[in-house]
C-alpha positions as CSV (number, residue, x, y, z in Angstrom):
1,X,-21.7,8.2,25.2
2,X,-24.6,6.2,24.8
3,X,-24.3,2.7,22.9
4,X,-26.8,3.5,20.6
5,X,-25.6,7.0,19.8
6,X,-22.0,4.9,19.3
7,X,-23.4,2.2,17.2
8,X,-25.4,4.9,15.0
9,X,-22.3,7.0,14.0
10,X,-19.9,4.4,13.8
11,X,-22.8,2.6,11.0
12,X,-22.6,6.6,9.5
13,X,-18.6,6.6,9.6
14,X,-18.7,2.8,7.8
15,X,-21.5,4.2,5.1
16,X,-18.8,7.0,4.1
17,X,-16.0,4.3,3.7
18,X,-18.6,2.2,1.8
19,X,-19.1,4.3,-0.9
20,X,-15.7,6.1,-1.5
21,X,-14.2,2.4,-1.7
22,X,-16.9,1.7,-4.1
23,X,-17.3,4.5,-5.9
24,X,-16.5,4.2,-9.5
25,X,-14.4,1.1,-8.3
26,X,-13.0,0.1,-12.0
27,X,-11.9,3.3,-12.8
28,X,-11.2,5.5,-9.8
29,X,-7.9,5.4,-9.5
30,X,-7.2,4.6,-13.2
31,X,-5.0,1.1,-13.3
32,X,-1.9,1.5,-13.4
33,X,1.7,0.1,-14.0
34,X,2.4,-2.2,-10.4
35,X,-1.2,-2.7,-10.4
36,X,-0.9,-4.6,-13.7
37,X,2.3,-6.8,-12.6
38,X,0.6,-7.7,-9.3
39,X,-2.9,-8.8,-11.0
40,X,-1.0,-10.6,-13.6
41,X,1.1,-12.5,-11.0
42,X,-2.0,-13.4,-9.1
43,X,-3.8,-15.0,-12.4
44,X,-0.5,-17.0,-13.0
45,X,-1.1,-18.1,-10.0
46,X,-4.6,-19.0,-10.1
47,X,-4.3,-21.0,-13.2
48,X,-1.5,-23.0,-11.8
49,X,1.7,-21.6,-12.9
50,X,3.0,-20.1,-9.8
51,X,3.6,-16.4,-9.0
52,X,4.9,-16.0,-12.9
53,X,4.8,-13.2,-15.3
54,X,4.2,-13.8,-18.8
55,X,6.9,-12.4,-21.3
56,X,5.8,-13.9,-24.4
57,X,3.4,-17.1,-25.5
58,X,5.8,-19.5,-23.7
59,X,7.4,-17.5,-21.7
60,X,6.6,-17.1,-18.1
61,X,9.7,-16.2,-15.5
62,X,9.8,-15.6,-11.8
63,X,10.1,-12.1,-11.0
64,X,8.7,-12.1,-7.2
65,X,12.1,-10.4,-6.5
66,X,12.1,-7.7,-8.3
67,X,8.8,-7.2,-7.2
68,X,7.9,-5.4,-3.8
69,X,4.5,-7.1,-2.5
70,X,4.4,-10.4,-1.6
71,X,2.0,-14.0,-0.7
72,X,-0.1,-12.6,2.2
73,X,-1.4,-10.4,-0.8
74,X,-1.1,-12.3,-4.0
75,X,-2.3,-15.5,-2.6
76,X,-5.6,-13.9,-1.8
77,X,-6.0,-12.0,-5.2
78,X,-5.3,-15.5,-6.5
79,X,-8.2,-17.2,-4.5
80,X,-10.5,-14.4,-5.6
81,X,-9.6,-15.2,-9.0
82,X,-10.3,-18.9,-8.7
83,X,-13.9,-17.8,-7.0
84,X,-14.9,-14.7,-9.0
85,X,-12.4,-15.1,-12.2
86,X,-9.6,-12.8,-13.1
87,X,-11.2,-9.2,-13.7
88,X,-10.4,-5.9,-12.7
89,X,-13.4,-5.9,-10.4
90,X,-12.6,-8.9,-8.6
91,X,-9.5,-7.8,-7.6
92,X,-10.6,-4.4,-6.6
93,X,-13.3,-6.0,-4.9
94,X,-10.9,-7.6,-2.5
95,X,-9.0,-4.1,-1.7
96,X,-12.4,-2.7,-0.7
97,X,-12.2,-5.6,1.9
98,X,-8.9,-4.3,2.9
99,X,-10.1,-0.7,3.6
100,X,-13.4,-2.1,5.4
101,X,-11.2,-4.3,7.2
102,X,-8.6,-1.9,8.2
103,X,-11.0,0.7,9.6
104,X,-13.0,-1.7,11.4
105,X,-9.1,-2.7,13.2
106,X,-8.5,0.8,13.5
107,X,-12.2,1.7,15.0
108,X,-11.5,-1.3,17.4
109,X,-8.0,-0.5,18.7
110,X,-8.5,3.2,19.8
111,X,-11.4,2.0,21.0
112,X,-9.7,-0.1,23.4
113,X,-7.1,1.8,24.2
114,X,-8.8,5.4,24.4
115,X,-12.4,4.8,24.6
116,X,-15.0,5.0,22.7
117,X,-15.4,8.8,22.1
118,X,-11.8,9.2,20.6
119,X,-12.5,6.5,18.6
120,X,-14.8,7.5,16.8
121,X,-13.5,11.0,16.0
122,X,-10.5,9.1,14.5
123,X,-12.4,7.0,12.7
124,X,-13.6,10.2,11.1
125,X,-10.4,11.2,10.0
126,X,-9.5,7.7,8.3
127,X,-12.7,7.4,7.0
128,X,-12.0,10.5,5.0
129,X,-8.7,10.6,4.2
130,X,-7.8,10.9,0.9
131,X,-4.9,8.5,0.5
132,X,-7.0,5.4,1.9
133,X,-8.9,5.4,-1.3
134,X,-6.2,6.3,-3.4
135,X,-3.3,3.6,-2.1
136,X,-6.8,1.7,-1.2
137,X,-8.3,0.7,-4.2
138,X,-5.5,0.3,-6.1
139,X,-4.1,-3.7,-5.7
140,X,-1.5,-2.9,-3.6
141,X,0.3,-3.7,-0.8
142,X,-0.1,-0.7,1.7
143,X,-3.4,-1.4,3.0
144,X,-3.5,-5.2,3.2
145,X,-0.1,-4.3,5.3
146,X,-1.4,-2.2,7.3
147,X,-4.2,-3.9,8.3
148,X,-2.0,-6.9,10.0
149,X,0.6,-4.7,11.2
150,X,-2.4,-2.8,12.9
151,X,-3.7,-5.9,14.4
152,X,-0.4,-6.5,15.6
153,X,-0.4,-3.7,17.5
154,X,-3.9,-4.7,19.4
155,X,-2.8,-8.0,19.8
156,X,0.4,-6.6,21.9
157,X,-2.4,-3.7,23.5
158,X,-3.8,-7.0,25.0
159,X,-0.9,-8.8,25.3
160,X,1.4,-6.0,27.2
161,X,-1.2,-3.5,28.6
162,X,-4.3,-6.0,29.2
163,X,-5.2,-7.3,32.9
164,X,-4.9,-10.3,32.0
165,X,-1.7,-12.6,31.5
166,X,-0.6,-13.1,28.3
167,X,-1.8,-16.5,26.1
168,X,0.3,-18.8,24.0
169,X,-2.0,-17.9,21.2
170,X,-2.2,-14.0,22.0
171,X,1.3,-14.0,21.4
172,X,1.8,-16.0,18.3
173,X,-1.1,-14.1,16.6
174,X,0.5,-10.8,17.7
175,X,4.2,-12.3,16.4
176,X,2.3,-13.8,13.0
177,X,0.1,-10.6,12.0
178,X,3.6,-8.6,12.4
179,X,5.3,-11.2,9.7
180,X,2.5,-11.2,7.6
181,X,2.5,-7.1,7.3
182,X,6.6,-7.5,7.0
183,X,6.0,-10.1,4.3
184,X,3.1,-8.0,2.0
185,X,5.5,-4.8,1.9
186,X,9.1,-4.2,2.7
187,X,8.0,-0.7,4.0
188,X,6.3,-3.2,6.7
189,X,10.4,-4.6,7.4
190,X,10.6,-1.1,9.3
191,X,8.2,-2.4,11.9
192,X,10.6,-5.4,13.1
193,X,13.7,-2.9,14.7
194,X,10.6,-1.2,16.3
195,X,9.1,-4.2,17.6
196,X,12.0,-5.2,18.9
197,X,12.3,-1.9,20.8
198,X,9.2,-1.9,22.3
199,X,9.4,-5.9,23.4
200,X,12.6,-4.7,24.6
201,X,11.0,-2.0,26.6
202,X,8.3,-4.5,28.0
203,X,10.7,-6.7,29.0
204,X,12.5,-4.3,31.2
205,X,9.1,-3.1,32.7
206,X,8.2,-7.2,33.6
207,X,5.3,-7.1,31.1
208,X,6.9,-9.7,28.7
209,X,9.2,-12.8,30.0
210,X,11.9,-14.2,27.8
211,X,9.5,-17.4,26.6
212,X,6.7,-14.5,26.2
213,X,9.4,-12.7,23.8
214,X,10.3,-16.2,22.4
215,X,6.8,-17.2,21.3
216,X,6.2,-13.6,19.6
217,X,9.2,-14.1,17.9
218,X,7.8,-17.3,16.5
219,X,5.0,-16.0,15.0
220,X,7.3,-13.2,13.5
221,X,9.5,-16.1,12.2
222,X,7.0,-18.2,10.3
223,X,5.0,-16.0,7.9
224,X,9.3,-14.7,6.8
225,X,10.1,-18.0,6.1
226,X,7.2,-18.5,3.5
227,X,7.8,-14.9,2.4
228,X,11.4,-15.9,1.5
229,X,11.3,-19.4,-0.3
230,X,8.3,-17.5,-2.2
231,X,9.7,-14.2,-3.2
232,X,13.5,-15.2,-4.1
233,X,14.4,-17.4,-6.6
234,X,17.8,-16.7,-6.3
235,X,19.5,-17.1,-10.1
236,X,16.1,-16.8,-11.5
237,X,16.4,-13.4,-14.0
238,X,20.0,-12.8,-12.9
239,X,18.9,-12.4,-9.2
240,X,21.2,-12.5,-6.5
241,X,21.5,-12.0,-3.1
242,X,23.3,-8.6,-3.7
243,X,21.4,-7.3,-6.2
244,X,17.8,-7.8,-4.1
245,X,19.5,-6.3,-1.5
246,X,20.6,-3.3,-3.4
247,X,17.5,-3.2,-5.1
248,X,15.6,-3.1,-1.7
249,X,18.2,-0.9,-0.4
250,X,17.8,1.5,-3.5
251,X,14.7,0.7,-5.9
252,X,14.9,3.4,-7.3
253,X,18.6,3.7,-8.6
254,X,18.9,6.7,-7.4
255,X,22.5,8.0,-7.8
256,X,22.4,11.8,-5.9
257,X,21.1,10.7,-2.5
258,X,21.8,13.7,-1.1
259,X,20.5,15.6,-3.5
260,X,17.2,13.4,-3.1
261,X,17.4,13.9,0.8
262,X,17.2,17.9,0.3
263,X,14.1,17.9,-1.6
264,X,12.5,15.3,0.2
265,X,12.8,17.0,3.4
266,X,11.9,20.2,2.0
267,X,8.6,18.4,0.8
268,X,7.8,18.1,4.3
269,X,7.6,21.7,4.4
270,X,5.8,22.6,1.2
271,X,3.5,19.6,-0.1
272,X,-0.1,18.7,1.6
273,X,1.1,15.0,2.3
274,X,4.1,15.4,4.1
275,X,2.9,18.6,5.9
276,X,0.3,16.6,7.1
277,X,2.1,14.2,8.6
278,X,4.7,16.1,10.4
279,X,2.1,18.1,11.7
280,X,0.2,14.9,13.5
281,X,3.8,13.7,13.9
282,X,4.6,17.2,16.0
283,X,1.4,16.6,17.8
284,X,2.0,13.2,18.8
285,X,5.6,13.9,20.1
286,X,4.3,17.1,22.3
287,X,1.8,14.8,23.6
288,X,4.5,11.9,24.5
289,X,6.7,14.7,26.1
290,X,4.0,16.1,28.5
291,X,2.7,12.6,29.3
292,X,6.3,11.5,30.4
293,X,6.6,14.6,32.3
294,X,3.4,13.4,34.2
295,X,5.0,10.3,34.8
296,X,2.3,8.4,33.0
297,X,3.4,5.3,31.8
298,X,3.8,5.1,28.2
299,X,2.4,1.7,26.4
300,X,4.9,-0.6,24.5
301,X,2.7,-0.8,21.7
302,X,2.7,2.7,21.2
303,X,6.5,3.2,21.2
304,X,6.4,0.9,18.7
305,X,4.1,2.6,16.6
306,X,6.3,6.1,17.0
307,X,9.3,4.2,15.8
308,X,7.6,2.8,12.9
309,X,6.8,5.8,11.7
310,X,9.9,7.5,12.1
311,X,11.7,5.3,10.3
312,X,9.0,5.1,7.2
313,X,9.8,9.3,7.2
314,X,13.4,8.6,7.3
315,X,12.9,5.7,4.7
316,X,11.1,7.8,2.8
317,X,14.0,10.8,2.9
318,X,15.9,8.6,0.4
319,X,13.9,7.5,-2.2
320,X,11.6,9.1,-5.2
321,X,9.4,11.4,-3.4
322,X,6.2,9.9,-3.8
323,X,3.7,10.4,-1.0
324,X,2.1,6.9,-1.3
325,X,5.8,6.0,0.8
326,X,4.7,7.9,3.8
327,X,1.0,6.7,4.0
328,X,1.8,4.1,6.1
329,X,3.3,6.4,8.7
330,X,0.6,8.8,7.9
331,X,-2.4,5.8,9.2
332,X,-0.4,5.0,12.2
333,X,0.1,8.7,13.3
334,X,-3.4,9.4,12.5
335,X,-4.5,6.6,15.6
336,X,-2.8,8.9,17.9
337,X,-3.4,12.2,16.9
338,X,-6.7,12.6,18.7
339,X,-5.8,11.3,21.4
340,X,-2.7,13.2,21.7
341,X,-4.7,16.4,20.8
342,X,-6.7,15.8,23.3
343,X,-3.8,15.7,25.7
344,X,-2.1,18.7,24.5
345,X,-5.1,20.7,24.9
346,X,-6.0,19.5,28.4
347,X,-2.7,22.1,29.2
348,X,-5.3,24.9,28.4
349,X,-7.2,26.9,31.2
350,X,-10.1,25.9,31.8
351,X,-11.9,29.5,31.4
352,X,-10.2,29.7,27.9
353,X,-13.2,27.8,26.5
354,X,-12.9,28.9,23.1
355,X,-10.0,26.2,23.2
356,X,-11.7,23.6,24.9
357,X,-13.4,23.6,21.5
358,X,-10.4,22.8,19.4
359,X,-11.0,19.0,19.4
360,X,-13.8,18.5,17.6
361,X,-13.3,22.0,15.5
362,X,-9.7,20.2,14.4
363,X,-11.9,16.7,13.5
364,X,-14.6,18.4,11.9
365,X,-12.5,20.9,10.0
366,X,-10.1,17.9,8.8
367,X,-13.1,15.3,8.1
368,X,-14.7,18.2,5.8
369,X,-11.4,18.5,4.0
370,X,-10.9,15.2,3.5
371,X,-14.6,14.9,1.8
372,X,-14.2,18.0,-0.1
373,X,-10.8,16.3,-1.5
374,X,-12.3,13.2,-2.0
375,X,-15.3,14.5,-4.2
376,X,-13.2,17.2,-6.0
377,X,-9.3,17.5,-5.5
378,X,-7.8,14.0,-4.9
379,X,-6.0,11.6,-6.9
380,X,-9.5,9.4,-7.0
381,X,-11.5,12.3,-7.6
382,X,-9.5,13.4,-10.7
383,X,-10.8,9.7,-12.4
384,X,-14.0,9.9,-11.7
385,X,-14.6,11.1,-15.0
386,X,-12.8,8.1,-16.7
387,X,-13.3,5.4,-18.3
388,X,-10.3,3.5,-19.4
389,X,-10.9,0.3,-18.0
390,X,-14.0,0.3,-20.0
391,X,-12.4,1.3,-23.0
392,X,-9.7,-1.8,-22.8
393,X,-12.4,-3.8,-21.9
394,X,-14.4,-3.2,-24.7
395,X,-11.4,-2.4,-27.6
396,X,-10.2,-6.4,-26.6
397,X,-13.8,-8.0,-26.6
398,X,-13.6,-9.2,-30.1
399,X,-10.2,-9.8,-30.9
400,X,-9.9,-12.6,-32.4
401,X,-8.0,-15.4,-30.1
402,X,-5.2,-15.9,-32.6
403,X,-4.1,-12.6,-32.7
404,X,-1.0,-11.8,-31.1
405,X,0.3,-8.1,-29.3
406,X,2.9,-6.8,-27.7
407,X,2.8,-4.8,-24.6
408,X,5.4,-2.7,-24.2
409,X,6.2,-1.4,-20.8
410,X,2.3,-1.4,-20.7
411,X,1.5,-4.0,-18.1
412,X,-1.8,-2.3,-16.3
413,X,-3.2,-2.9,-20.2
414,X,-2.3,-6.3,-20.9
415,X,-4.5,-7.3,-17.9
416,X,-7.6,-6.5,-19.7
417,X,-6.2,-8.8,-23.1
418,X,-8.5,-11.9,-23.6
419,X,-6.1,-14.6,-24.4
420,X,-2.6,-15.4,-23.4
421,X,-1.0,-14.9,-27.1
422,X,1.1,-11.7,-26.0
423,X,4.6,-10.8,-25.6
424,X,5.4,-7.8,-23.1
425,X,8.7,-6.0,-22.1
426,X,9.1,-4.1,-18.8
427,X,12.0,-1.8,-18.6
428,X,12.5,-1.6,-14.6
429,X,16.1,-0.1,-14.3
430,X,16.1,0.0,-10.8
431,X,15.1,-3.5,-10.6
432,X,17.9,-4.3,-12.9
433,X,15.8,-4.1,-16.2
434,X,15.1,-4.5,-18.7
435,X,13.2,-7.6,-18.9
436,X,11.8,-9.4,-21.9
437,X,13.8,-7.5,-23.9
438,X,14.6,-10.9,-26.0
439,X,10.2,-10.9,-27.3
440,X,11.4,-7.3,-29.2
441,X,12.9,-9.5,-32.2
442,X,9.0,-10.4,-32.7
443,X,8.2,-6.6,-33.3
444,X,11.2,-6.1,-35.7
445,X,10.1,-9.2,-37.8
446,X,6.9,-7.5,-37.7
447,X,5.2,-11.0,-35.5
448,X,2.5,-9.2,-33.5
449,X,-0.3,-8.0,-35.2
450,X,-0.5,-4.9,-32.6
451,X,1.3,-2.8,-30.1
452,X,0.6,-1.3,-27.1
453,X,2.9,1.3,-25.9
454,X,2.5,4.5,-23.9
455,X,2.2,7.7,-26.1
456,X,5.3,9.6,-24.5
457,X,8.0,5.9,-24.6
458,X,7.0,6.2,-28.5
459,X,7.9,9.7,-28.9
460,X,10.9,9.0,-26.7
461,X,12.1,6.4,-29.4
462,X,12.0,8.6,-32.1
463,X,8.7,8.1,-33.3
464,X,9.5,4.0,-33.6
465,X,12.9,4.1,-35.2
466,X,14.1,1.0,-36.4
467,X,11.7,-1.7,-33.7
468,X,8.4,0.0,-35.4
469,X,9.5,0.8,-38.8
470,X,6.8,-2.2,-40.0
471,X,3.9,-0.8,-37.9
472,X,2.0,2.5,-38.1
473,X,-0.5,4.1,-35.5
474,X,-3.7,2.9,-35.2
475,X,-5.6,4.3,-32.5
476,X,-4.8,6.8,-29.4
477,X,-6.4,6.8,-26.5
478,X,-5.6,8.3,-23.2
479,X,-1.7,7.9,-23.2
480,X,-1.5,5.4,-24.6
481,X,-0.5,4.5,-28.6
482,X,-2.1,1.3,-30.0
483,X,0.4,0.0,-33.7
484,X,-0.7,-2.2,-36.2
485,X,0.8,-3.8,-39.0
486,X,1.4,-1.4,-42.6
């Protein structure tokens, strides 16, 4: 392939990732609940109060714990704040960083490890993947994890597989992007036991020496340590060091495991996500199997990246099925799927042409999927058509700064409220909720001019019952239920 042909579709492939991360940024996919707690930890931050979240007026308590994304994300939301102020648009803005930056990692790693020409056709897959967008825009931690733990795995391409002898700083960067992708998600923790794995494996091949192993390990170390004084405050909000554990262990609360483990392996059977990946999962292993069988020499980096995202499946088996826990897995496996389909079909006769073809049919085919989801069946696509953040943003534009709400278990909304004269109450079981259950005395004295609640919680209380008995429905708009005062 020519460089110019290469530069010209790679540009094409980053236009496509442009404007799906751009597209209807505000409002595609709508804000939601974790959104709001991360955005509103991130402006705490910004305006000097630490990683805090707000419970009432003078209230502001540590919840980093119960929480499940971490500094190497919040700090930066908090820096775009301080640059571009605390909006919904700033901090979307900085995930479409995020996806820019993590297919630009991607584009780069299979580059060097595969070569241009399977790069580029799996760039086409991430570039229209569904999920990218959807996990992507969002403020969350996948992406930003994914694009360190990414890095960390062309870091130890260079490190392990390059010509050249490893550096001091090659191998703290590889050790430090692996920390800081541990530290933005615990999903990310799952790449540590396969890290070690694959170090271990280099080791016994004489790729990596013990003060090699050492100096990774340093860089591992460091970015934990700030992730730990940062994200427990142990006997802050009853925290303790069993209940983050169980709460990590079990986030969920999820009492019929097994039950959990049947449907969730029976979703890999029946449901687009988790087809989709054991399919590329299938292919990648075939491919492993006949490349051993050739005796070809199977890089560290990649073992790694097969154990990493067999343990996010296996993670995934026992917790609430959503498929936003497997689209880490899903990204990795994606950067070896072309490859390995390439390898599996190089087992075809050559005078079977037809299959010779199946390459670029299978990238082509997928791609088109991906844009016809991404336009018309997709989690983003289905809020195209919204416009929720511009209805908050315009229902608070002239309240008047002394009037006080109450935001109950309605966090993604209270981001968009133009003072800091609220109260709010998140009901997190699973993270041993509720919390700020102490501000609902100021809705049964009637203190709050208005309340914010979703539609469904109300009717789940019984219409109000005895907290709402001095407030009356307002407004309602999408599902949410705005009270104010009889």
């Amino acid at each position: 392939m020519s460089k110019k042909l290469e530069i010209t579709i790679l540009f094409f492939l980053l236009s496509v990732v442009v404007f799906f991360s751009t597209f209807h940024l505000t409002e595609s996919p709508s804000v939601w609940y974790d959104e709001g707690i991360y955005i509103q930890t991130a402006a705490n931050l910004e305006a000097g109060e630490g990683m805090t979240f707000q419970f009432a007026p003078d209230q502001l308590g540590n919840m980093m714990s119960r929480f499940t994304v971490g500094y190497p994300l919040i700090y930066l939301l908090a820096l775009v704040f301080k640059i571009f102020g605390a909006n919904i648009l700033a901090a979307r803005g900085l995930m479409v960083f995020f996806i820019l930056a993590l297919v630009t990692v991607v584009y780069f790693f299979i580059k060097k490890r595969f070569g241009p020409v399977l790069a580029l056709w799996s760039l086409a897959l991430v570039a229209t993947f569904p999920p990218l967008y959807g996990n992507g825009k969002s403020v969350l931690g996948e992406v930003p994890g994914l694009v360190f733990l990414i890095a960390a795995l062309l870091m130890l391409n260079r490190i392990i597989s390059g010509k050249q002898s490893p550096t001091r700083s090659g191998l703290l960067l590889a050790g430090l992007f692996a920390g800081l992708g541990a530290a933005t998600k615990p999903v990310f923790l799952l790449f540590l036991p396969a890290l070690v794995i694959g170090v271990y494996i280099a080791w016994r091949r004489k790729n990596l020496s013990p003060k090699n192993i050492g100096l990774i390990g340093a860089g591992v170390v460091l970015p934990l340590i700030v992730w730990f004084v940062t994200q427990f405050v142990i006997g802050s909000s009853g925290t303790s060091f069993l209940s983050v554990f169980n709460f990590y262990a079990n986030p969920y609360g999820i009492g019929n495991i097994i039950g959990v483990v049947k449907n969730n392996l029976i979703n890999f059977l029946t449901e687009a996500g988790p087809l989709y990946l054991l399919i590329i999962m299938l292919v990648w292993f075939l491919a492993l199997i006949i490349r051993k069988r050739k005796k070809d020499l199977i890089p560290a980096e990649e073992i790694i990246a097969f154990c990493f995202s067999v343990l996010v499946c296996l993670a995934y088996l026992r917790i609430a099925g959503w498929h936003r826990y497997i689209f880490p897995a899903q990204v990795v496996a994606l950067l070896y799927f072309v490859p390995s389909l390439y390898v599996c079909i190089q087992l075809v006769p050559k005078k079977i042409k037809i299959m010779r073809l199946g390459l670029p049919v299978t990238v082509v085919g997928l791609s088109l999927w991906g844009i016809y989801g991404l336009s018309f069946n997709s989690w983003v696509a289905d809020f195209y058509s919204s416009r929720k953040t511009a209805f908050w943003e315009n229902y608070f534009k002239n309240v008047p700064v002394k009037e006080s709400a109450f935001f109950y278990d309605t966090p993604e909304v209270a981001i968009f409220y133009p003072s800091r004269n609220y109260y709010q109450y998140l009901a997190l079981p699973a993270a041993g909720g509720p919390f700020g259950a102490e501000g609902l005395s100021a809705i049964g004295k009637g203190d709050v001019d208005q309340i914010i609640i979703r539609a469904d919680t109300l009717e789940s209380l019984g219409r109000g019952g005895k907290w709402f008995a001095k407030y009356r429905p307002k407004l309602q708009s999408y599902k949410y239920t705005i009270l104010e005062k009889k």
